[in-house]
C-alpha positions as a Markdown table, in Angstrom:
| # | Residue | x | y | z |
|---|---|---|---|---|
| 1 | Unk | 0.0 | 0.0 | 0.0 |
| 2 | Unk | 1.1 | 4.0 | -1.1 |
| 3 | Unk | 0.9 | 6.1 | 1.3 |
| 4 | Unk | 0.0 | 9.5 | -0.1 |
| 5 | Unk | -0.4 | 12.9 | 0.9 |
| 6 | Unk | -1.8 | 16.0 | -0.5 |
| 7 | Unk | -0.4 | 19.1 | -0.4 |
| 8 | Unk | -2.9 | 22.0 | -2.2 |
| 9 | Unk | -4.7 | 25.1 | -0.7 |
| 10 | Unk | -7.3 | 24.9 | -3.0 |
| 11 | Unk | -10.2 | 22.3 | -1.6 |
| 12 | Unk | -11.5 | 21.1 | -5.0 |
| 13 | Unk | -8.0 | 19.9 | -6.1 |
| 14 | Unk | -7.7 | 17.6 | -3.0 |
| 15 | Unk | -11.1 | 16.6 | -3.3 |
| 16 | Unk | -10.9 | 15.6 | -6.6 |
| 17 | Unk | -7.6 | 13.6 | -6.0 |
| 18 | Unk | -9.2 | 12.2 | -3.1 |
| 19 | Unk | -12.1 | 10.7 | -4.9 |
| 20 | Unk | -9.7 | 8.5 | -7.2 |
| 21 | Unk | -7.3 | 7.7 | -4.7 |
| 22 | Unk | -10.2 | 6.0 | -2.4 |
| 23 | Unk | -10.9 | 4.1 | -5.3 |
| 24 | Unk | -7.2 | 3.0 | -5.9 |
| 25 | Unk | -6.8 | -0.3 | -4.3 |
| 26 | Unk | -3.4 | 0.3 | -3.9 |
| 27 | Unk | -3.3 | 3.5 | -2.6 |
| 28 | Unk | -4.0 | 5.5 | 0.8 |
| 29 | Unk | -4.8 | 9.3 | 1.8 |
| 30 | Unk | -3.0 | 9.6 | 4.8 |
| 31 | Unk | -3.2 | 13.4 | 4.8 |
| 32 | Unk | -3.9 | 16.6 | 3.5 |
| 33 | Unk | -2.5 | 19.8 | 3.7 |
| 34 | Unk | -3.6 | 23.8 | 2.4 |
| 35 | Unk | 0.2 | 25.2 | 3.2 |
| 36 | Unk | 3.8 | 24.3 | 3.1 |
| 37 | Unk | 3.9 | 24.8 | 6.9 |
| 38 | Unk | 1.2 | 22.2 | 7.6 |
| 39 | Unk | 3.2 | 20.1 | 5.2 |
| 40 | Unk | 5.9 | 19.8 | 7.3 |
| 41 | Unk | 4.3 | 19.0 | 10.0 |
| 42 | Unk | 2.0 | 16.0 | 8.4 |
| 43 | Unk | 5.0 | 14.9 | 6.9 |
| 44 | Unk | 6.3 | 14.2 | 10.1 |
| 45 | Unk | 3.3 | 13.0 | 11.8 |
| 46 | Unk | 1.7 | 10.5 | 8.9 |
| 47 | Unk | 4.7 | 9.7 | 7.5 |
| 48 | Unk | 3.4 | 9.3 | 3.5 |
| 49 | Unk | 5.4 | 7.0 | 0.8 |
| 50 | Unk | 4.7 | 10.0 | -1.8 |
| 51 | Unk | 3.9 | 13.9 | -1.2 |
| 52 | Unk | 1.8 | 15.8 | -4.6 |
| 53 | Unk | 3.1 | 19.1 | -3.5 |
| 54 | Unk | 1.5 | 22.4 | -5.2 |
| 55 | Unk | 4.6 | 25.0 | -5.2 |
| 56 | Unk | 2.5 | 28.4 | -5.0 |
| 57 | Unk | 0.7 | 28.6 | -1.3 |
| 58 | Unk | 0.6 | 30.9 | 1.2 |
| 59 | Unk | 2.5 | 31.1 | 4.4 |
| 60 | Unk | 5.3 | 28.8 | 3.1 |
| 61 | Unk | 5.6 | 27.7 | -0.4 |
| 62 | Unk | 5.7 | 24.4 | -1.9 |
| 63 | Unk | 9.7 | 24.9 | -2.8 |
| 64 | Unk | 10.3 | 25.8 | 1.1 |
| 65 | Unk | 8.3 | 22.6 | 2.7 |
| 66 | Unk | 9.9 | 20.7 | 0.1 |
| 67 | Unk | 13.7 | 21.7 | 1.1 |
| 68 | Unk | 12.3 | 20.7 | 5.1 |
| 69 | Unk | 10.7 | 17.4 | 4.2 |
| 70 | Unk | 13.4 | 16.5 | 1.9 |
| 71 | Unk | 16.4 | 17.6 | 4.7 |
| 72 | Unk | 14.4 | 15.8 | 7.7 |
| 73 | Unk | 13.8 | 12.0 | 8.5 |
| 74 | Unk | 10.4 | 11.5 | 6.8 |
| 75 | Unk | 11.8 | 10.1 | 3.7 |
| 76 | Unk | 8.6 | 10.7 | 1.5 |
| 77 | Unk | 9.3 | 11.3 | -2.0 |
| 78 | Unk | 7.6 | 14.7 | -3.4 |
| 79 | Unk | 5.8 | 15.1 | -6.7 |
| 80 | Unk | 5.7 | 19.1 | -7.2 |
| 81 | Unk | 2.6 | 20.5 | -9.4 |
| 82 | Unk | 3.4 | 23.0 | -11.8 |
| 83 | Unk | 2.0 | 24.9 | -14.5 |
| 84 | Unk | 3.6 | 25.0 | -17.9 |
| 85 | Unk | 4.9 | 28.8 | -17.1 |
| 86 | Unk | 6.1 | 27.9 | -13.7 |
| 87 | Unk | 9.9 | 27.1 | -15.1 |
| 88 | Unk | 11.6 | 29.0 | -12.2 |
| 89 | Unk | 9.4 | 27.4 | -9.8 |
| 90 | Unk | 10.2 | 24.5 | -11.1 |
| 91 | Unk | 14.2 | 24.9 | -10.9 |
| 92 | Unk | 13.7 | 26.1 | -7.1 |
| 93 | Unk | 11.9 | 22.8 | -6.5 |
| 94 | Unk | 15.1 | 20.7 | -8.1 |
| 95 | Unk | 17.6 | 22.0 | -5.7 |
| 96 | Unk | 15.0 | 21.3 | -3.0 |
| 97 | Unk | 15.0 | 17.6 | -3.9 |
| 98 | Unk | 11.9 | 17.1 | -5.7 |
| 99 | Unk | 11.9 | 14.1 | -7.1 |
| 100 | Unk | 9.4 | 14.3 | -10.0 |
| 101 | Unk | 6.6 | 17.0 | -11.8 |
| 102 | Unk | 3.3 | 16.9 | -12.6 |
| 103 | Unk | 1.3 | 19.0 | -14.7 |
| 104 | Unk | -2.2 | 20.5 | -13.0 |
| 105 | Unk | -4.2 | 19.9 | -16.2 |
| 106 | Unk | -2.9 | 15.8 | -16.5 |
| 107 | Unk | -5.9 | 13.4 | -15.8 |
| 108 | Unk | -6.3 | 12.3 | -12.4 |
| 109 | Unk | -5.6 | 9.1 | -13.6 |
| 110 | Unk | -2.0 | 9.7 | -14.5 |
| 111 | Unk | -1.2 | 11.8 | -11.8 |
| 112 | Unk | -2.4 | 8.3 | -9.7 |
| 113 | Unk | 0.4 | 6.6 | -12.2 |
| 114 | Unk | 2.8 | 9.0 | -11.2 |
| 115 | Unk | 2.6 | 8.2 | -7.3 |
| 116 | Unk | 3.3 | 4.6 | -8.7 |
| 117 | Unk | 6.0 | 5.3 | -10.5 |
| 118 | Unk | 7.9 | 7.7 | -8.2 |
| 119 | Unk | 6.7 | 4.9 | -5.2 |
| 120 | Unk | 8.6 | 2.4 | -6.6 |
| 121 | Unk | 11.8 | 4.8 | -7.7 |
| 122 | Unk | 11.7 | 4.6 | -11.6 |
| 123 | Unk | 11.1 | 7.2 | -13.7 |
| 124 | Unk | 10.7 | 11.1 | -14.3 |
| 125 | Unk | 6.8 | 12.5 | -15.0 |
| 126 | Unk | 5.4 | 14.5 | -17.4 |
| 127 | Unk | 8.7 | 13.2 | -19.6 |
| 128 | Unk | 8.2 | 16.3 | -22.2 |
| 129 | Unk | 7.7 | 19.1 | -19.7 |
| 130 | Unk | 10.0 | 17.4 | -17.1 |
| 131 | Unk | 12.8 | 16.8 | -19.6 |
| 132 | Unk | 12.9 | 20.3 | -21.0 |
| 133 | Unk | 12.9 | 22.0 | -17.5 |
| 134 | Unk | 16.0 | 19.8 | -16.6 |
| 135 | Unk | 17.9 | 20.6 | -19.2 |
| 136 | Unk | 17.4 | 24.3 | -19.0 |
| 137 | Unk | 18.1 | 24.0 | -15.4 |
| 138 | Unk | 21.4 | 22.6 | -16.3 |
| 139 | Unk | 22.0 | 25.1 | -18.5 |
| 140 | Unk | 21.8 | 27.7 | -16.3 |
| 141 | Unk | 23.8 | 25.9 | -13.3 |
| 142 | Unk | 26.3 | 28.3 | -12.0 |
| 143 | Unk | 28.0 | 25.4 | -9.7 |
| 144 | Unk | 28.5 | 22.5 | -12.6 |
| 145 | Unk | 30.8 | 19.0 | -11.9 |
| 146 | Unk | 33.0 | 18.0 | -14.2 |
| 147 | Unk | 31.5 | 15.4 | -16.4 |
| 148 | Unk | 34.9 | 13.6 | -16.4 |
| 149 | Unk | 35.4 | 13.6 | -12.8 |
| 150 | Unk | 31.7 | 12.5 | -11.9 |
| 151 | Unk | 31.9 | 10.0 | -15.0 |
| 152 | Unk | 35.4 | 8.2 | -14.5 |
| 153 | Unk | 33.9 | 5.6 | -12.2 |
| 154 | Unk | 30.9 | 4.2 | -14.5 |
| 155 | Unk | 31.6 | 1.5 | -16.9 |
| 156 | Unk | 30.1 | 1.7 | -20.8 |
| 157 | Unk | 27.1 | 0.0 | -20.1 |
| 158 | Unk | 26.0 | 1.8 | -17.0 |
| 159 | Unk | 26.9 | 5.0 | -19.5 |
| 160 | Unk | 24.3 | 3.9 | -21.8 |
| 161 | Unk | 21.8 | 2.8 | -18.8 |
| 162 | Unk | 22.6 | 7.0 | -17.4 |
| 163 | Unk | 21.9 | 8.3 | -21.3 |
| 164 | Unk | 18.5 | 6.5 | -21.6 |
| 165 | Unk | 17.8 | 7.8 | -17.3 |
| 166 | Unk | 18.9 | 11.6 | -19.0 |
| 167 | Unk | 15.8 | 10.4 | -22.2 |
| 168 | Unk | 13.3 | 10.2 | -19.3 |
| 169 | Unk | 13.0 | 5.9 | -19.8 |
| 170 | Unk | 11.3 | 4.5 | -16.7 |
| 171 | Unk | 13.3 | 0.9 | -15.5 |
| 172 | Unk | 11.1 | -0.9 | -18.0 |
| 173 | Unk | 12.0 | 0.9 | -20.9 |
| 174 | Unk | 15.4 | 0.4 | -20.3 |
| 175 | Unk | 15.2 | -2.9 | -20.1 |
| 176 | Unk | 13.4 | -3.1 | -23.5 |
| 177 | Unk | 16.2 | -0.9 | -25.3 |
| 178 | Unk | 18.6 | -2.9 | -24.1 |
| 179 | Unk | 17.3 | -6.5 | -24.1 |
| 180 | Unk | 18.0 | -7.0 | -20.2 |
| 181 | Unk | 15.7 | -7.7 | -17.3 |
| 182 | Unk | 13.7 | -5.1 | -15.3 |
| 183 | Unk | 15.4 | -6.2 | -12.4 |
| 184 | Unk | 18.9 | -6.0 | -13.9 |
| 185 | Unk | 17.9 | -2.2 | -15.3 |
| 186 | Unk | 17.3 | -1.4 | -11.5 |
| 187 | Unk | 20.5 | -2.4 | -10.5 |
| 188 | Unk | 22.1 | -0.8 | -12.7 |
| 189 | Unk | 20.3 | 2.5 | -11.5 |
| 190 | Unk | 20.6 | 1.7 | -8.2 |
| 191 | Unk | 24.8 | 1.5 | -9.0 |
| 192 | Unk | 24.6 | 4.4 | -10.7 |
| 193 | Unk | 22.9 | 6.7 | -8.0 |
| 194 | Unk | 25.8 | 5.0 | -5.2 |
| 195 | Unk | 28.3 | 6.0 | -7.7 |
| 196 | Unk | 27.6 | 9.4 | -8.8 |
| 197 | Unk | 26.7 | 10.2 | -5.3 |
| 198 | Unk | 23.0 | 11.4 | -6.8 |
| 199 | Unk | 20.0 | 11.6 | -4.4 |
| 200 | Unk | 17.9 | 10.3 | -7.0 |
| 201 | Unk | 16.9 | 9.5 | -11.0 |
| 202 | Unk | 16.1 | 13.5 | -10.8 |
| 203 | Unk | 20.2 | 13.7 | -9.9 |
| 204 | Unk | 21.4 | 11.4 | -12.8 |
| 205 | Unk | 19.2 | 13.3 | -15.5 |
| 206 | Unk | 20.9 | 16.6 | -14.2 |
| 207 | Unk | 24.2 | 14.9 | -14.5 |
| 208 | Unk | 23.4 | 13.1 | -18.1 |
| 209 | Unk | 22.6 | 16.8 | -19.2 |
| 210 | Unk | 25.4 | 18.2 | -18.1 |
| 211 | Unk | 27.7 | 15.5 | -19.6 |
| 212 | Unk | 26.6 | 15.9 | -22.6 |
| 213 | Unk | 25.1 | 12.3 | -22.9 |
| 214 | Unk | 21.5 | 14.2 | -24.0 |
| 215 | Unk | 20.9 | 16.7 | -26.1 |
| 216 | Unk | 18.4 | 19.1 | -27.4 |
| 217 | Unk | 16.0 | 17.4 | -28.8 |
């Protein structure tokens, strides 16, 4: 069982999320919240699997409760919502440690395979927004590693397995591409994240970017 957690201060966003989610047999509201501040706090106290964080709220924004959650001991993983104009929004919610993005007008049904997805640690959501707001936010990195330096210590293959992460492919995908196992594409994620010292597939897309491995489409 997910445990979710909604993070909007409009009502009829939650409401509407909460509907499809009480009809998800794998899924559980554990919480809601109208602020970044009460946020924090139900992070802490319900302890969710997944946060779908909205960035613009009042009191404390979603950017703010993001960097607390993310820096304290609840270990949930936050979906931001954003808007298609919401670019340096979405760049604040990076560095915070986001780890994927929604779009507000996607279906409620995808934005339930999204919590999947980022539940079980594969993938990046909304791949065409997501993608191009990573790789501008690369771009305009003032603090970038060397893609040498950070790339020494991966063999070819897990160099391929990083390119494909950078292309948006959940673990399945990759697996397909390169005519392995889904479990053997997860290890190889999982070596490249100890490696490169990333916090997450958000991480290794940055770092694809900026080596280099994916470019403008």
């Amino acid at each position: 069982m997910i445990r979710v957690a909604l993070v909007d201060d409009q009502p009829l966003v939650r409401a509407a999320l909460q509907m499809v989610i009480a009809d998800a047999p794998d899924l559980e509201l554990v919480g809601e919240a109208g602020n970044g501040i009460e946020a924090v706090k139900l992070a802490a106290e319900a302890a969710p699997d997944v946060i779908v964080m909205d960035i613009r709220m009042p009191e404390m924004d979603g950017i703010e409760a993001t960097r607390q959650i993310v820096a304290g001991p609840a270990g949930a993983q936050i979906i931001v919502l954003t808007t298609f104009d919401d670019d340096a929004y979405v760049y604040g919610a990076l560095q915070a440690g986001a780890a994927g993005f929604l779009v507000k007008d996607m279906a409620l049904e995808q934005i339930l395979d999204a919590v999947r997805v980022v539940a079980a640690g594969d993938g990046l959501l909304a791949p065409a927004v997501t993608r191009r707001l990573i790789k501008d936010f690369a771009a305009v990195r003032t603090q970038k590693p060397s893609p040498v330096r950070e790339l020494s210590a991966i063999t070819s293959r897990e160099r391929e397995v990083l390119t494909l992460i950078g292309s948006g492919l959940t673990n399945a995908e990759i697996a397909t591409a390169l005519t392995i196992s889904p479990a053997t594409a997860k290890t190889y994620v999982t070596r490249l994240l100890a490696k490169l010292d990333a916090r997450d597939r958000v991480q290794l897309v940055i770092l694809a970017y900026e080596a280099g491995l994916v470019g403008t489409p």
